[in-house]
mmCIF entry with sequence, helices, sheets and N, C-alpha, C, O atoms, coordinates in Angstrom:
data_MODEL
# 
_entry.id   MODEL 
# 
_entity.id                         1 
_entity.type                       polymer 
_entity.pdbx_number_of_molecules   1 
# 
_entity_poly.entity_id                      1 
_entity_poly.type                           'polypeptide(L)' 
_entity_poly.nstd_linkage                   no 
_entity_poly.nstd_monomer                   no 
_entity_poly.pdbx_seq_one_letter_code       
;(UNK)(UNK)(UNK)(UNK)(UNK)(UNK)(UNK)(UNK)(UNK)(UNK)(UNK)(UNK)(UNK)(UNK)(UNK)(UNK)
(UNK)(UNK)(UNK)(UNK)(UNK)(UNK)(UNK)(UNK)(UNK)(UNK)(UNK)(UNK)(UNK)(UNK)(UNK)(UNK)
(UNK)(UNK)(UNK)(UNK)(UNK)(UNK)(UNK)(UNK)(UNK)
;
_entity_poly.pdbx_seq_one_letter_code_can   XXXXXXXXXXXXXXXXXXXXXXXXXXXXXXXXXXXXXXXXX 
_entity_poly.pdbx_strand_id                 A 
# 
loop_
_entity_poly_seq.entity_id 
_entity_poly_seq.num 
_entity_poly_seq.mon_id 
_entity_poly_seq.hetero 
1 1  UNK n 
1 2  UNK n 
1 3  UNK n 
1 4  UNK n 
1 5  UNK n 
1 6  UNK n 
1 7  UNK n 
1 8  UNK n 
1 9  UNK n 
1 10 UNK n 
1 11 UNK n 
1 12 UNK n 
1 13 UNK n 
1 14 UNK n 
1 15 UNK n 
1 16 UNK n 
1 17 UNK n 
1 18 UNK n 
1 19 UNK n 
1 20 UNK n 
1 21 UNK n 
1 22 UNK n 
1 23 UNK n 
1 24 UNK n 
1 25 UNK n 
1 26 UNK n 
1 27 UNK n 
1 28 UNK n 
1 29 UNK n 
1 30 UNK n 
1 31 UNK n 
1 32 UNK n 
1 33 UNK n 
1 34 UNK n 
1 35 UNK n 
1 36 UNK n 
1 37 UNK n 
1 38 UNK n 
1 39 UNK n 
1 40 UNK n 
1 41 UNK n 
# 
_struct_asym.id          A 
_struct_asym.entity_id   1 
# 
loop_
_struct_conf.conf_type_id 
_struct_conf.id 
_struct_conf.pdbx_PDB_helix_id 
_struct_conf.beg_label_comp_id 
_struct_conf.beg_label_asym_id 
_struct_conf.beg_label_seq_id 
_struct_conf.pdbx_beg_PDB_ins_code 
_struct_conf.end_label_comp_id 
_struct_conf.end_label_asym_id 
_struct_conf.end_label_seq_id 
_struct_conf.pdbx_end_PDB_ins_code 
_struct_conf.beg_auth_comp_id 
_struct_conf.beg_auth_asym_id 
_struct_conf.beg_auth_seq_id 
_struct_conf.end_auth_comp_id 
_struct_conf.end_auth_asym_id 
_struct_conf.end_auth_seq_id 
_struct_conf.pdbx_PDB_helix_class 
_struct_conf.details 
_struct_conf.pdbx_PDB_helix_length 
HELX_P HELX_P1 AA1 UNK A 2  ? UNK A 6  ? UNK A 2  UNK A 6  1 ? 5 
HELX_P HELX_P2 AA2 UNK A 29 ? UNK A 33 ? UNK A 29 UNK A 33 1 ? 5 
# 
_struct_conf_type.id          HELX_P 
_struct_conf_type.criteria    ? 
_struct_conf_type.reference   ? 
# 
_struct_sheet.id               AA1 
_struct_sheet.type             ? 
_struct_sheet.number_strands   2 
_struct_sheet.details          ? 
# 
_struct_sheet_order.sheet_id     AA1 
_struct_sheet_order.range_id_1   1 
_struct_sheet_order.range_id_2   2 
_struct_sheet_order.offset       ? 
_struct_sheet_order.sense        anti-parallel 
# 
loop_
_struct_sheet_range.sheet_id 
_struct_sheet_range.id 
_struct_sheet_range.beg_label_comp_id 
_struct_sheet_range.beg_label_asym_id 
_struct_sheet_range.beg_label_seq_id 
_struct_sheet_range.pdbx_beg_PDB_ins_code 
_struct_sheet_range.end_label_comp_id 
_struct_sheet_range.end_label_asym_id 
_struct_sheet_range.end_label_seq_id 
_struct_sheet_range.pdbx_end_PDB_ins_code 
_struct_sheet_range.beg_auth_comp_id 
_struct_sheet_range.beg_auth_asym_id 
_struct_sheet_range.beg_auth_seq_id 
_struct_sheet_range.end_auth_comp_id 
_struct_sheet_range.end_auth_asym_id 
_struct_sheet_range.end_auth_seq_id 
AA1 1 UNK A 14 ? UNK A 16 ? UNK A 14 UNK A 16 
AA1 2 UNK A 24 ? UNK A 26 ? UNK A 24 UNK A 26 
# 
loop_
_atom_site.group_PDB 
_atom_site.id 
_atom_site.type_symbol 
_atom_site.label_atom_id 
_atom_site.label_alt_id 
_atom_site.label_comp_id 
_atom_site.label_asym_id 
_atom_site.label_entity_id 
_atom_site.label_seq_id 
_atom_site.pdbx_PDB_ins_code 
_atom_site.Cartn_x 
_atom_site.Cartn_y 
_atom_site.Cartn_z 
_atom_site.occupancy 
_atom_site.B_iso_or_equiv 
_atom_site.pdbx_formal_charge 
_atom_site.auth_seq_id 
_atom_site.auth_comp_id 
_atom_site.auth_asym_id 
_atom_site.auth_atom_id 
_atom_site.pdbx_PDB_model_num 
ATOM 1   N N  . UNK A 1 1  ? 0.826   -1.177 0.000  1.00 0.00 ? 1  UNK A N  1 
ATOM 2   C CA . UNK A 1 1  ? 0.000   0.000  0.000  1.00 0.00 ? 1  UNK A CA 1 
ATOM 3   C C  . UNK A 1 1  ? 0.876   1.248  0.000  1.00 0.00 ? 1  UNK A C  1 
ATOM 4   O O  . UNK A 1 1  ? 0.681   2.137  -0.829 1.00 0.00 ? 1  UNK A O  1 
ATOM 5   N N  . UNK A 1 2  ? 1.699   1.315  0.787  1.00 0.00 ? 2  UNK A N  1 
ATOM 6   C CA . UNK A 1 2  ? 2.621   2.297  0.806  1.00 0.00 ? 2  UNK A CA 1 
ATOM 7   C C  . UNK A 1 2  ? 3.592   2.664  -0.336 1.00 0.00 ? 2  UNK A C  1 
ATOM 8   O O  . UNK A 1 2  ? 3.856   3.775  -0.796 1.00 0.00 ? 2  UNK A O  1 
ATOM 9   N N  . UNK A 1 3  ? 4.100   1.327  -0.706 1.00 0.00 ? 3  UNK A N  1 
ATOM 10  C CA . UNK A 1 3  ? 4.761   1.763  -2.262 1.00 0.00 ? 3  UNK A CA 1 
ATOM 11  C C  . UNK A 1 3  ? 4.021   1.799  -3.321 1.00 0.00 ? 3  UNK A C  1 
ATOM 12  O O  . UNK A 1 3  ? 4.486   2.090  -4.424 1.00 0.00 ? 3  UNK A O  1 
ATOM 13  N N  . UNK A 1 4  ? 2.626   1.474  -3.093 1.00 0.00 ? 4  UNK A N  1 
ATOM 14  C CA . UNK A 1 4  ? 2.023   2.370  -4.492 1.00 0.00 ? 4  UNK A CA 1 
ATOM 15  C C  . UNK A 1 4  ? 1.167   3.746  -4.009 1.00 0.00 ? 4  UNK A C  1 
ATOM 16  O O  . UNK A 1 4  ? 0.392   4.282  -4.801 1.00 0.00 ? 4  UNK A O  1 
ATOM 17  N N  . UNK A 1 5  ? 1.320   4.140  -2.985 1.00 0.00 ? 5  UNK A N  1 
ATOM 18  C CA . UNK A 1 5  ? 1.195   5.440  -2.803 1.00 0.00 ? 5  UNK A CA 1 
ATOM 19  C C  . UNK A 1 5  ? 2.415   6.427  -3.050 1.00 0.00 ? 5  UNK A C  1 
ATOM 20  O O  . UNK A 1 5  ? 2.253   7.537  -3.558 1.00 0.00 ? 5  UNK A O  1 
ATOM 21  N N  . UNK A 1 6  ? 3.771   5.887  -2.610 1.00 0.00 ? 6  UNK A N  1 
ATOM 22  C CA . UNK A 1 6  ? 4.452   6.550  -2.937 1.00 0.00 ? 6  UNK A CA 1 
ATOM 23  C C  . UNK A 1 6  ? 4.739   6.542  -4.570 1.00 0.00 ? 6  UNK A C  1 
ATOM 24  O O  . UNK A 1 6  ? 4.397   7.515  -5.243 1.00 0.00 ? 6  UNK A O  1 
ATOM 25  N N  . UNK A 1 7  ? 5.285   5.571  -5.077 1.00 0.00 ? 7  UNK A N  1 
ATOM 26  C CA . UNK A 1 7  ? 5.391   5.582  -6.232 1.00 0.00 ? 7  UNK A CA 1 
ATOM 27  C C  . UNK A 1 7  ? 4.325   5.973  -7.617 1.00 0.00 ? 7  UNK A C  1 
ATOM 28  O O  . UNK A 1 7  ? 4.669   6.199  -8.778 1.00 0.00 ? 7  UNK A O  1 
ATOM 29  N N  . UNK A 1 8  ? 2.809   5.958  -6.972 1.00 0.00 ? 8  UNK A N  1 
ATOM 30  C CA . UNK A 1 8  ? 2.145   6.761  -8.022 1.00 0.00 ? 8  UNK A CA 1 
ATOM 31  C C  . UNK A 1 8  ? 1.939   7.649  -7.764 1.00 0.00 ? 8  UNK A C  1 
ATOM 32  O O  . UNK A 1 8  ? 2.345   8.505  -8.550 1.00 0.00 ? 8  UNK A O  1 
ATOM 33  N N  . UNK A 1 9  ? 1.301   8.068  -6.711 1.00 0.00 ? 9  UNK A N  1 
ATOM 34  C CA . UNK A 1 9  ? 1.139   9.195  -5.947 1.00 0.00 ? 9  UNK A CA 1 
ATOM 35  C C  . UNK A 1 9  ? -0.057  9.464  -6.040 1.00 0.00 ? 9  UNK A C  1 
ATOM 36  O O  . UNK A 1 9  ? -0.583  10.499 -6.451 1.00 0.00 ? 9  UNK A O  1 
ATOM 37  N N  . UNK A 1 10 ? -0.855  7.829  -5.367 1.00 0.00 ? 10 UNK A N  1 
ATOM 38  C CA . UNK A 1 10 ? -2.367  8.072  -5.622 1.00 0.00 ? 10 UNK A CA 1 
ATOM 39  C C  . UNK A 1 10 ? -2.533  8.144  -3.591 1.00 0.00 ? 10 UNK A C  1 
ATOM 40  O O  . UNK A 1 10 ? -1.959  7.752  -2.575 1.00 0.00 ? 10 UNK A O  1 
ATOM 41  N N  . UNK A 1 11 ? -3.254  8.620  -3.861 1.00 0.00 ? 11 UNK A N  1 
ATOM 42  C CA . UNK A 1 11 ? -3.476  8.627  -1.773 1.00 0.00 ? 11 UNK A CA 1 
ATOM 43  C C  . UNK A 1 11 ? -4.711  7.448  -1.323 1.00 0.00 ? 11 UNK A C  1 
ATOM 44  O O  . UNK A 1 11 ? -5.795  7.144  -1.819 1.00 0.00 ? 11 UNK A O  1 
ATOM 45  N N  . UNK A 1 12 ? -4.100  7.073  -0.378 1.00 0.00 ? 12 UNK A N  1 
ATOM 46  C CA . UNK A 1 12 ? -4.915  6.126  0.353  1.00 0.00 ? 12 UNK A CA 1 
ATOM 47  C C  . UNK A 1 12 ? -6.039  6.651  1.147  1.00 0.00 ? 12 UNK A C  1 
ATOM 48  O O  . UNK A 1 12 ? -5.977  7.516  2.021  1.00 0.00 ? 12 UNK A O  1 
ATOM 49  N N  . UNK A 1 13 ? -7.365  5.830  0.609  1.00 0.00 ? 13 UNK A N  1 
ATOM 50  C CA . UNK A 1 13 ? -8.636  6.878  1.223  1.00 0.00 ? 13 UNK A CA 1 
ATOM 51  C C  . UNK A 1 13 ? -9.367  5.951  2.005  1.00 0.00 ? 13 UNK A C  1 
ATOM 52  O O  . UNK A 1 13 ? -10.140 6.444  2.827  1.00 0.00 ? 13 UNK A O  1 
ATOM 53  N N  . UNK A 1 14 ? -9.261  4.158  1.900  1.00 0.00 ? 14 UNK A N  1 
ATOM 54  C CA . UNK A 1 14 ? -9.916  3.353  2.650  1.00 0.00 ? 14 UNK A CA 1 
ATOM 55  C C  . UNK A 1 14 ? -9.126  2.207  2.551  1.00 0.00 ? 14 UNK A C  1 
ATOM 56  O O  . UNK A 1 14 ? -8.185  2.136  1.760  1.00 0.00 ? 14 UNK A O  1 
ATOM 57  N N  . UNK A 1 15 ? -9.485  1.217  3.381  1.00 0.00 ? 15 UNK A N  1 
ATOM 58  C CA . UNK A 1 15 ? -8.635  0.527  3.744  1.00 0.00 ? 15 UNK A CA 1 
ATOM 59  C C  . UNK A 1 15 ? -9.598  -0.922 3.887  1.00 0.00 ? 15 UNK A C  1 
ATOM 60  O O  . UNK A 1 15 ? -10.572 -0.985 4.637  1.00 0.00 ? 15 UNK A O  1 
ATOM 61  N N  . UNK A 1 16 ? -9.055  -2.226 2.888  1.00 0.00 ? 16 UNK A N  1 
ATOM 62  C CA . UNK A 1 16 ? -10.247 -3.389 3.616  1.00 0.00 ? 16 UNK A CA 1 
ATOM 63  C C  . UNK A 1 16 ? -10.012 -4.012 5.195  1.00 0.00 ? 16 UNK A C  1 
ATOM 64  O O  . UNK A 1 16 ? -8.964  -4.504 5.612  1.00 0.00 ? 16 UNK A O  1 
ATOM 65  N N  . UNK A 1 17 ? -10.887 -3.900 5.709  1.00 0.00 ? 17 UNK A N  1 
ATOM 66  C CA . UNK A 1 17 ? -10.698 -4.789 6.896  1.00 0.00 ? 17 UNK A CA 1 
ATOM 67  C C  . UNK A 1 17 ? -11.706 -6.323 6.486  1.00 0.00 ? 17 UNK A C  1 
ATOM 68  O O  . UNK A 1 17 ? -12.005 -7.094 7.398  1.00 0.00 ? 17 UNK A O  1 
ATOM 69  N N  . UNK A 1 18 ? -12.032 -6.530 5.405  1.00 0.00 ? 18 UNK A N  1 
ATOM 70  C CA . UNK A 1 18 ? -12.516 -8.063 5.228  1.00 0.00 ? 18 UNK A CA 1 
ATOM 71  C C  . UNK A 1 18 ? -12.821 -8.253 3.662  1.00 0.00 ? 18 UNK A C  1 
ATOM 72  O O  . UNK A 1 18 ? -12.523 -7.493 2.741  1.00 0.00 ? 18 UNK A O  1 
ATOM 73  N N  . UNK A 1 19 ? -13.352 -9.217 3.629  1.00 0.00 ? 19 UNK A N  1 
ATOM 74  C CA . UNK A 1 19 ? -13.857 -9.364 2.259  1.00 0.00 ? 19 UNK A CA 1 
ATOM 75  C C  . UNK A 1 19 ? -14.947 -8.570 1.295  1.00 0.00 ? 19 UNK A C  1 
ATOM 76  O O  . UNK A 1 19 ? -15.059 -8.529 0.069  1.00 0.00 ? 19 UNK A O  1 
ATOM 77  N N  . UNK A 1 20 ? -15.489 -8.130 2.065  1.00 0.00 ? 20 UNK A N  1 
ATOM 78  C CA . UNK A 1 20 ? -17.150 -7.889 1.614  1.00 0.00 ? 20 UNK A CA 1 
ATOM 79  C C  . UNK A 1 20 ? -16.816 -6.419 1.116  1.00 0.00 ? 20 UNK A C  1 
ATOM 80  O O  . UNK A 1 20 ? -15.742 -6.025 1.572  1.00 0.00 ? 20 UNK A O  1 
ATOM 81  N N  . UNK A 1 21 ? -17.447 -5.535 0.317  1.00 0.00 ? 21 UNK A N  1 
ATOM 82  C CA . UNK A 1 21 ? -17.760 -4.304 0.238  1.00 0.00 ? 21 UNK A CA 1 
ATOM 83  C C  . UNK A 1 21 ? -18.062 -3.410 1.527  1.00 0.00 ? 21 UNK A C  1 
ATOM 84  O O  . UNK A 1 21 ? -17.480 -2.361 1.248  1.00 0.00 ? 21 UNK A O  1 
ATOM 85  N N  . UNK A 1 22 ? -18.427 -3.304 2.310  1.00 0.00 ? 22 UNK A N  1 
ATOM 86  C CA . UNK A 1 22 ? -18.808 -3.208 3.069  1.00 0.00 ? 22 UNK A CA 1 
ATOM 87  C C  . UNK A 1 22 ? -17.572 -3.213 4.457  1.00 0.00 ? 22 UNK A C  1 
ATOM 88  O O  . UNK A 1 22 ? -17.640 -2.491 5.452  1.00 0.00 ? 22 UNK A O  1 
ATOM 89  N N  . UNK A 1 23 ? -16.928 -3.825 4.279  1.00 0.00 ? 23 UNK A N  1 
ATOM 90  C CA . UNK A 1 23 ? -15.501 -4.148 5.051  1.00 0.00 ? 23 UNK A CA 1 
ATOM 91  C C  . UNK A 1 23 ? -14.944 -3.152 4.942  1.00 0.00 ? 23 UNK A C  1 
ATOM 92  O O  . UNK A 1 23 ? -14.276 -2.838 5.927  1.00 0.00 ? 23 UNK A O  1 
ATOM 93  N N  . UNK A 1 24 ? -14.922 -1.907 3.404  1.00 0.00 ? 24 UNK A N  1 
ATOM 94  C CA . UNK A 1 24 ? -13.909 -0.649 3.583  1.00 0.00 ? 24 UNK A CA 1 
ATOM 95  C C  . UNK A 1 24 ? -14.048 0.475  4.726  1.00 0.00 ? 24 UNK A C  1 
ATOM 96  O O  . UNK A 1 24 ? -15.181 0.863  5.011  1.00 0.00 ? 24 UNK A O  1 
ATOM 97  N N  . UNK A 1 25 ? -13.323 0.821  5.155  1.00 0.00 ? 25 UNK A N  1 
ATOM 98  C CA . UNK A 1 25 ? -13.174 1.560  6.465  1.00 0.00 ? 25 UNK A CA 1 
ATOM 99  C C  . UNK A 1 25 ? -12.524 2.684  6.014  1.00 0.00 ? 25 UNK A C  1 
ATOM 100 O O  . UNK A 1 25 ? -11.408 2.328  5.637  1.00 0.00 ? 25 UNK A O  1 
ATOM 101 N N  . UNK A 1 26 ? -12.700 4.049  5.845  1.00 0.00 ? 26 UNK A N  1 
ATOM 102 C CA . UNK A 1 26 ? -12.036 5.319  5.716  1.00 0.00 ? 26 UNK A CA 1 
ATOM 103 C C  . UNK A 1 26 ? -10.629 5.227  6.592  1.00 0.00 ? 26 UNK A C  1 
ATOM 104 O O  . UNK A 1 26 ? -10.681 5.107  7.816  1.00 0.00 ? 26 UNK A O  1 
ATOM 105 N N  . UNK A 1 27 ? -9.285  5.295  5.830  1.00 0.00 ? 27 UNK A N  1 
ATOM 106 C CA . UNK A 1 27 ? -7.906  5.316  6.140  1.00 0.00 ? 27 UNK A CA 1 
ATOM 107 C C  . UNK A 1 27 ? -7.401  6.154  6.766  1.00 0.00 ? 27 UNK A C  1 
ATOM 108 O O  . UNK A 1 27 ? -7.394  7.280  6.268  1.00 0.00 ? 27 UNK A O  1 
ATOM 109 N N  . UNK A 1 28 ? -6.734  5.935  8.200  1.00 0.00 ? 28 UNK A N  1 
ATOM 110 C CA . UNK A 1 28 ? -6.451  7.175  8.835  1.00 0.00 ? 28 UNK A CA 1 
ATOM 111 C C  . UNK A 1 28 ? -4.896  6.440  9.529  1.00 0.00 ? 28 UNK A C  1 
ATOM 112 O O  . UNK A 1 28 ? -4.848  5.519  10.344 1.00 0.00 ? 28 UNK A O  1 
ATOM 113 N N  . UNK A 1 29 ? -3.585  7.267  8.837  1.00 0.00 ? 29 UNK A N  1 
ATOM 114 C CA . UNK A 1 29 ? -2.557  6.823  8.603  1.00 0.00 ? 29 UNK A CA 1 
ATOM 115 C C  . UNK A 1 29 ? -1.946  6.356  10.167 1.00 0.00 ? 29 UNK A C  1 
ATOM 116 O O  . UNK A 1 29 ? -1.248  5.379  10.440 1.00 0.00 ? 29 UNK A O  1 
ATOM 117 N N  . UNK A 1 30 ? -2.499  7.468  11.102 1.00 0.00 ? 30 UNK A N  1 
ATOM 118 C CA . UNK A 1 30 ? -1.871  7.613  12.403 1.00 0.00 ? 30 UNK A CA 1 
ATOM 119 C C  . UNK A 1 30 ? -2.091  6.191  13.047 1.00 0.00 ? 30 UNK A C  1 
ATOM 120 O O  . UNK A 1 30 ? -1.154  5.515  13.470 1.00 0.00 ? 30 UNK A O  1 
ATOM 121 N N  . UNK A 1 31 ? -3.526  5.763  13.087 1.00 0.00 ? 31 UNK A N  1 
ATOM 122 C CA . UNK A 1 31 ? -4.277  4.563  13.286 1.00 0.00 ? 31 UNK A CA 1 
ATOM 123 C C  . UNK A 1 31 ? -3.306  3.152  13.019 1.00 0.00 ? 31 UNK A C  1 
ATOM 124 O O  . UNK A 1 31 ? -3.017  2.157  13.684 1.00 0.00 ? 31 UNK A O  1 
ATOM 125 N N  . UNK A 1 32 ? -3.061  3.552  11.969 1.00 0.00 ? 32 UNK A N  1 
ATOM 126 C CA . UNK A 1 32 ? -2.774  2.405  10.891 1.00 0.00 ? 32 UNK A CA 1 
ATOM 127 C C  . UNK A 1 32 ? -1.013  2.000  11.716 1.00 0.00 ? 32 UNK A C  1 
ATOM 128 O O  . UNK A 1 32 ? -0.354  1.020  12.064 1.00 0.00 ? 32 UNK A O  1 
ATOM 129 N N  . UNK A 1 33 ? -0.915  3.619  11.683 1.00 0.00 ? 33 UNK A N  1 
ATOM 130 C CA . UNK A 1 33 ? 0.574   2.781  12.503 1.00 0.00 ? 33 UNK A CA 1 
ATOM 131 C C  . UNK A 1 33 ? 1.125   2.643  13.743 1.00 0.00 ? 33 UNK A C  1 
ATOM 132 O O  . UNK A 1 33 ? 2.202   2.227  14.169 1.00 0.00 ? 33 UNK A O  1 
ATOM 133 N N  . UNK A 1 34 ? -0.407  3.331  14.476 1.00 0.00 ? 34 UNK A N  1 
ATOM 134 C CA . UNK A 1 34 ? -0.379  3.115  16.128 1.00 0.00 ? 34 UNK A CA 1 
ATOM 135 C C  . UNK A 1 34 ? -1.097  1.484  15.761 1.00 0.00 ? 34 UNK A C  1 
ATOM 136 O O  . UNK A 1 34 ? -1.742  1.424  16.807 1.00 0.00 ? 34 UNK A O  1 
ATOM 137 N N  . UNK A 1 35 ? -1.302  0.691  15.334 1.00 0.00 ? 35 UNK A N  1 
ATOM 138 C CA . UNK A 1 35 ? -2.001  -0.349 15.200 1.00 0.00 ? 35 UNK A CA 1 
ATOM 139 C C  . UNK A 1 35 ? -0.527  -1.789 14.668 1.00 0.00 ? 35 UNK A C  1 
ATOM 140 O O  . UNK A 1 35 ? -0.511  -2.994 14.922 1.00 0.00 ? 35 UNK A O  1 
ATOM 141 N N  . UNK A 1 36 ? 0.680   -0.762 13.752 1.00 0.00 ? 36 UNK A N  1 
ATOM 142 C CA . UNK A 1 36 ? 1.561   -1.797 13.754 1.00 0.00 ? 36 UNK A CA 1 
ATOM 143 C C  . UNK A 1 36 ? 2.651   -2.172 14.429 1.00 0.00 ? 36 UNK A C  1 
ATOM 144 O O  . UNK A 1 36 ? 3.384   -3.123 14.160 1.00 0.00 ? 36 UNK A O  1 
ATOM 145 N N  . UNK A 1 37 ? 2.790   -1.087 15.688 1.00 0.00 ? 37 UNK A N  1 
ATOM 146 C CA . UNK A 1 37 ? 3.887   -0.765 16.547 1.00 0.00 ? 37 UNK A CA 1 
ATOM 147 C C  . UNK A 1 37 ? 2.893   -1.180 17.758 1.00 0.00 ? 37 UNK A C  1 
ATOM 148 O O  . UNK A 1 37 ? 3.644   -1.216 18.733 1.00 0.00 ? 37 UNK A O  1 
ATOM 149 N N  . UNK A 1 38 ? 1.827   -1.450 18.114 1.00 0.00 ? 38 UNK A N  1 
ATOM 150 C CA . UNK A 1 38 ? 1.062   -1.591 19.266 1.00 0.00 ? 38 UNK A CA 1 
ATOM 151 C C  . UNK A 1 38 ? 1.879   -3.052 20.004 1.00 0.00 ? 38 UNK A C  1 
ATOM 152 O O  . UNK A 1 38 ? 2.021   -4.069 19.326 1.00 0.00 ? 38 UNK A O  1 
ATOM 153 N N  . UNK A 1 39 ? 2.326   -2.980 21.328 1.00 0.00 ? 39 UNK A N  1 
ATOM 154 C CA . UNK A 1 39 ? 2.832   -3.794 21.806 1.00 0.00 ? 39 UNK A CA 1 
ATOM 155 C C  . UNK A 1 39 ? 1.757   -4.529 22.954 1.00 0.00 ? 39 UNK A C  1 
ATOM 156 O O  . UNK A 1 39 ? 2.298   -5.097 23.902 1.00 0.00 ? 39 UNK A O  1 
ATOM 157 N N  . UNK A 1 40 ? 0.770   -4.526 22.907 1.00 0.00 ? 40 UNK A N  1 
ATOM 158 C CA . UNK A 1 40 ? -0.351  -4.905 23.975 1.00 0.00 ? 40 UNK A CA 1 
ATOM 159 C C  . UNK A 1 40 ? -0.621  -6.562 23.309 1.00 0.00 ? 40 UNK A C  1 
ATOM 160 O O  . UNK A 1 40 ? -1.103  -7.424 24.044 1.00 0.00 ? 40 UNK A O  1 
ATOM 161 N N  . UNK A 1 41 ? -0.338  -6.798 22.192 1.00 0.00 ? 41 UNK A N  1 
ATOM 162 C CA . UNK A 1 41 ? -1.245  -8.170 21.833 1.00 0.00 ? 41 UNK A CA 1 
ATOM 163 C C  . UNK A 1 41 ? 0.068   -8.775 21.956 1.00 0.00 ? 41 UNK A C  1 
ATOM 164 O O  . UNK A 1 41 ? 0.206   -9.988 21.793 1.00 0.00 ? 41 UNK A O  1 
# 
Protein backbone atom coordinates (compact mmCIF):
# COMPACT_ATOMS: atom_id res chain seq x y z
CA UNK A 1 0.00 0.00 0.00
CA UNK A 2 2.62 2.30 0.81
CA UNK A 3 4.76 1.76 -2.26
CA UNK A 4 2.02 2.37 -4.49
CA UNK A 5 1.19 5.44 -2.80
CA UNK A 6 4.45 6.55 -2.94
CA UNK A 7 5.39 5.58 -6.23
CA UNK A 8 2.14 6.76 -8.02
CA UNK A 9 1.14 9.19 -5.95
CA UNK A 10 -2.37 8.07 -5.62
CA UNK A 11 -3.48 8.63 -1.77
CA UNK A 12 -4.91 6.13 0.35
CA UNK A 13 -8.64 6.88 1.22
CA UNK A 14 -9.92 3.35 2.65
CA UNK A 15 -8.63 0.53 3.74
CA UNK A 16 -10.25 -3.39 3.62
CA UNK A 17 -10.70 -4.79 6.90
CA UNK A 18 -12.52 -8.06 5.23
CA UNK A 19 -13.86 -9.36 2.26
CA UNK A 20 -17.15 -7.89 1.61
CA UNK A 21 -17.76 -4.30 0.24
CA UNK A 22 -18.81 -3.21 3.07
CA UNK A 23 -15.50 -4.15 5.05
CA UNK A 24 -13.91 -0.65 3.58
CA UNK A 25 -13.17 1.56 6.46
CA UNK A 26 -12.04 5.32 5.72
CA UNK A 27 -7.91 5.32 6.14
CA UNK A 28 -6.45 7.17 8.84
CA UNK A 29 -2.56 6.82 8.60
CA UNK A 30 -1.87 7.61 12.40
CA UNK A 31 -4.28 4.56 13.29
CA UNK A 32 -2.77 2.41 10.89
CA UNK A 33 0.57 2.78 12.50
CA UNK A 34 -0.38 3.12 16.13
CA UNK A 35 -2.00 -0.35 15.20
CA UNK A 36 1.56 -1.80 13.75
CA UNK A 37 3.89 -0.76 16.55
CA UNK A 38 1.06 -1.59 19.27
CA UNK A 39 2.83 -3.79 21.81
CA UNK A 40 -0.35 -4.91 23.97
CA UNK A 41 -1.24 -8.17 21.83
Amino acid sequence: MLAIKEGLGIPVKFIGVGEQIDDLQPFDAQDFARALFDSNE
